[in-house]
DODOZA-780161 format. One line per field, with one value per residue (C-alpha): residue number from 1; residue in three letters; y, x, z. Coordinates in steps of 0.001 Angstrom, whole numbers, always signed. Example, Ala and Ser with C-alpha at 12.3 -4.5 7.8 and 13.67 -1.06 7.14 Angstrom:
num (1_2)
residu (ALA_SER)
yy (-4500_-1060)
xx (+12300_+13670)
zz (+7800_+7140)
//
This chain:
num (1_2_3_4_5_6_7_8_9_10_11_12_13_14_15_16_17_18_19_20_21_22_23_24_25_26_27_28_29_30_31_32_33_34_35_36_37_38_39_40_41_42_43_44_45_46_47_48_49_50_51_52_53_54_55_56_57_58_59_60_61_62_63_64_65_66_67_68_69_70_71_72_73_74_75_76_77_78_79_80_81_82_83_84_85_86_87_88_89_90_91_92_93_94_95_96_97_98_99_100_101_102_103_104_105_106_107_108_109_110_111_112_113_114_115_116_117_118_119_120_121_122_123_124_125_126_127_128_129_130_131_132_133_134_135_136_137_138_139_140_141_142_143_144_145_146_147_148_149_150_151_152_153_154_155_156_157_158_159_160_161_162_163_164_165)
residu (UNK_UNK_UNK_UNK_UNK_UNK_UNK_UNK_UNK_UNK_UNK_UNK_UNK_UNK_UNK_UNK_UNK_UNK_UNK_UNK_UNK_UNK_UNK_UNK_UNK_UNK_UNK_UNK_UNK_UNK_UNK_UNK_UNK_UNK_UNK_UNK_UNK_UNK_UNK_UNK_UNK_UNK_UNK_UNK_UNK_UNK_UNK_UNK_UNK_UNK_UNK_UNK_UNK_UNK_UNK_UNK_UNK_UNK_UNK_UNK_UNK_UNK_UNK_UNK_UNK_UNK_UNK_UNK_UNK_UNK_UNK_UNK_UNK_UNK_UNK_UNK_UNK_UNK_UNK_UNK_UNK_UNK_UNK_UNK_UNK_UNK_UNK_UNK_UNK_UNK_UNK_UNK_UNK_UNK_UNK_UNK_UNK_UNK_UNK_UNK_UNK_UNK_UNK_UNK_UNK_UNK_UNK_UNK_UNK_UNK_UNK_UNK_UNK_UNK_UNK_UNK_UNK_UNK_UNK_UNK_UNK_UNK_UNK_UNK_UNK_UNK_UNK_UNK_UNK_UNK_UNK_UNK_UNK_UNK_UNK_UNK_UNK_UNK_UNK_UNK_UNK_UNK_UNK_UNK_UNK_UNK_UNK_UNK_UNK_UNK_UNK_UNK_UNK_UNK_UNK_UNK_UNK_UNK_UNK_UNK_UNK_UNK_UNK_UNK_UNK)
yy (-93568_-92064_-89579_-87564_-87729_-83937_-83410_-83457_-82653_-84735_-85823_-87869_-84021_-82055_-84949_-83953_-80594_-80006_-82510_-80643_-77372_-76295_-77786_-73975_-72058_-73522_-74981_-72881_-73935_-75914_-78593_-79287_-82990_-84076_-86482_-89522_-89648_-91945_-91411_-92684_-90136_-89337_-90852_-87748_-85931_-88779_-86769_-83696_-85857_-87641_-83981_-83122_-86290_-85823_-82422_-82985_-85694_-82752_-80660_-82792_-83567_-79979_-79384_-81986_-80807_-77149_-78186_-80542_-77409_-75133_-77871_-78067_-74699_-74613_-77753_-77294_-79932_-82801_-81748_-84159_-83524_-83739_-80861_-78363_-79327_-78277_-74836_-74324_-74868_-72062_-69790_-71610_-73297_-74798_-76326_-77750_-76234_-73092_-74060_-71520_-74435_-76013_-73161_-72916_-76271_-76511_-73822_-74202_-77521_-77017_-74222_-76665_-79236_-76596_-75432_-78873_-80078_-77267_-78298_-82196_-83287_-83133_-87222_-86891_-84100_-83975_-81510_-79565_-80645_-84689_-84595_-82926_-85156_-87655_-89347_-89695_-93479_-93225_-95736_-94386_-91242_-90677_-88162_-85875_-85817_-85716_-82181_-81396_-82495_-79577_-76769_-74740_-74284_-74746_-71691_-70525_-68195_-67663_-64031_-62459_-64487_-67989_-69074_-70128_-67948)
xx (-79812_-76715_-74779_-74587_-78458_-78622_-76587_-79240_-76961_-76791_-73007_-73435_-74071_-71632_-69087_-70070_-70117_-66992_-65402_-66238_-66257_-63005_-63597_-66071_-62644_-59988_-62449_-61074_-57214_-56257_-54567_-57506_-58390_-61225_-60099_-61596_-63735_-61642_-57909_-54918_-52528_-49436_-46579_-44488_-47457_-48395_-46202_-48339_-51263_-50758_-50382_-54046_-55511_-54573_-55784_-58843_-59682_-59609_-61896_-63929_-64893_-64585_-67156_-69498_-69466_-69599_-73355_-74526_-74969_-76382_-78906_-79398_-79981_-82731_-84341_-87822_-89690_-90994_-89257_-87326_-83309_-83966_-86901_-84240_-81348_-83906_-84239_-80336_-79733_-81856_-79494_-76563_-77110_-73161_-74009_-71212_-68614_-69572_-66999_-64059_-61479_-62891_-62212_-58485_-57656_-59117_-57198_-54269_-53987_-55169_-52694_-49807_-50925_-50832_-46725_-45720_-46954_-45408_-42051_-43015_-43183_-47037_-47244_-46296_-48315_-52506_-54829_-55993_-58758_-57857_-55871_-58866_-61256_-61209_-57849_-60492_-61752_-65435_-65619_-62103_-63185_-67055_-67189_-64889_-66882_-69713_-68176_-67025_-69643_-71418_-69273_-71236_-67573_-63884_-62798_-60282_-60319_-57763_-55665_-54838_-52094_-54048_-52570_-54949_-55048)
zz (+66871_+65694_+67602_+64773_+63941_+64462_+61055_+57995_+55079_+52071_+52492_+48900_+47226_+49242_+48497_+44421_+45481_+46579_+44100_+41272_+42448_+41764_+38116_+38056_+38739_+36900_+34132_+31688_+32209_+29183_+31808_+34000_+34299_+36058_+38762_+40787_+43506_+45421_+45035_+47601_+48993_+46543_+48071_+48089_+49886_+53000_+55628_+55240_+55011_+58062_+59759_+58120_+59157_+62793_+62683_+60956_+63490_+66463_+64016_+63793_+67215_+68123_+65513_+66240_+69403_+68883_+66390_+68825_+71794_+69078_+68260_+72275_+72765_+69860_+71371_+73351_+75232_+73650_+70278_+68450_+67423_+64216_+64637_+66966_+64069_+61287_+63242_+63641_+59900_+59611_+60885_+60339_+56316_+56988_+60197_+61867_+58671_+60553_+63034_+62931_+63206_+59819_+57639_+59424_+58870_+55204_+53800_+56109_+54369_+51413_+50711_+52048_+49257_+46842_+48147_+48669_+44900_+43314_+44120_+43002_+39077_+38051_+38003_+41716_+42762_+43823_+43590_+46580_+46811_+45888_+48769_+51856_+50189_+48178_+50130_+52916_+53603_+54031_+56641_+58866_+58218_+58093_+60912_+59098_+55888_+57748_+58547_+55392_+52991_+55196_+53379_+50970_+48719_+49424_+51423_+49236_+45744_+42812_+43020_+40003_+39103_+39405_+42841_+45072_+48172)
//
């Protein structure tokens, strides 16, 4: 058994999900190009990347964590994990993306990409969500997509002006 057993996502559709998700917002931008799955880290942007992976490695655990005691606490004897984690999706659908410091760290990030690219020529920059995602090694880094795949969307939006905020 897995330690993360109590997780019952589908990381393969949350990994499309979130992918393509931000295709529905800027879909209608003339200068929108679908992108890979897997992509490596532009070189210009591996500093702040480094300072997302280390975060997103704390998240993660804190996360885990944080899921595994509400699982616990909707646990009663005799019933599997898998039973008390079907009950605490109930009321929470993200599961352990409910965690406060996943949002934080998603758009803190996210928003960096976004500042940091803007000052790089386009060949050089990544798109937001290129860079939380699909930078991610699925082996080095399965417990953090584990996490993430569990987001419902990106936790960010488009002002008036098209920036993302």
């Amino acid at each position: 058994m897995d330690d993360t057993d109590f997780i019952l996502h589908d990381v393969e559709r949350g990994w499309r999900r979130l992918h393509h998700a931000p295709k529905d917002v800027r879909g209608t931008m003339p200068d929108y190009v679908d992108t890979p799955v897997h992509l490596a880290c532009q070189p210009d942007l591996v500093p702040l990347h480094q300072l997302y992976l280390d975060e997103l490695a704390g998240m993660t655990e804190q996360a885990i964590e944080w899921w595994r005691e509400i699982v616990d606490n909707h646990a009663e004897d005799g019933e599997s994990l898998r039973d008390a984690a079907r009950k605490a999706y109930a009321g929470w659908p993200a599961g352990p993306a409910a965690h406060e410091t996943v949002v934080s760290v998603v758009r803190t990030y996210w928003l960096a990409c976004v500042q940091e690219a803007a000052k790089l020529p386009p060949e050089a920059a990544m798109l937001p969500e290129d860079f939380l995602l699909a930078t991610l090694d699925r082996a080095r880094h399965k417990r953090a997509i584990l996490v993430l795949t569990a987001m419902p969307y990106w936790p960010l939006g488009l002002d008036e002006k098209g920036s993302w905020c």
